[in-house]
Steps between C-alpha positions, in 0.01 A plus 500: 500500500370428135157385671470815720501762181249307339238462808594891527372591131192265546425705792580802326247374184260442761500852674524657091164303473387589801561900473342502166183321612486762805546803325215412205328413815513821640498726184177333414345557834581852398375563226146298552465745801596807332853620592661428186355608166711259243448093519746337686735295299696162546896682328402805802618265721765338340797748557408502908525130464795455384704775756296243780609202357880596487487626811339232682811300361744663714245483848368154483648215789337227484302302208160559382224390786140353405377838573654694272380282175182495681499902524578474116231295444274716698591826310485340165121402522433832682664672178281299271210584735558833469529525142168348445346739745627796315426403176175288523 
């Protein structure tokens, strides 16, 4: 039982990382093609996060799979792509 809440909040710290990489992602997108007019910032994202996360507590089944800290991975370097894009 003990085990099972704390694969569930490594999950959840996963998907808070995750959400927050996705939404700078996208924001940034934005505003290098012209749909937003203010820079995208990191603590935007932060609030949505953190709603996610919790959430995701209550729906996950099973443990964390290879994809999903791949996916993290993935969206990670795409965020750090992205910023360097923007502003370079």
């Amino acid at each position: 039982m003990r085990n099972d809440v704390w694969k569930k909040i490594k999950i959840a710290t996963y998907y808070f990382i995750g959400i927050i990489c996705f939404g700078y992602i996208i924001e940034t997108l934005l505003y290098k093609f012209g749909f937003e007019q203010t820079a995208p910032k990191i603590y935007d994202n932060i609030s949505g996060a953190l709603g996610g996360a919790t959430a995701s507590i209550f729906f996950i089944k099973d443990g964390s799979k290879k994809f999903d800290v791949y996916l993290l991975i993935i969206l990670v370097i795409l965020a750090i792509g992205v910023y360097f894009f923007v502003y370079n």
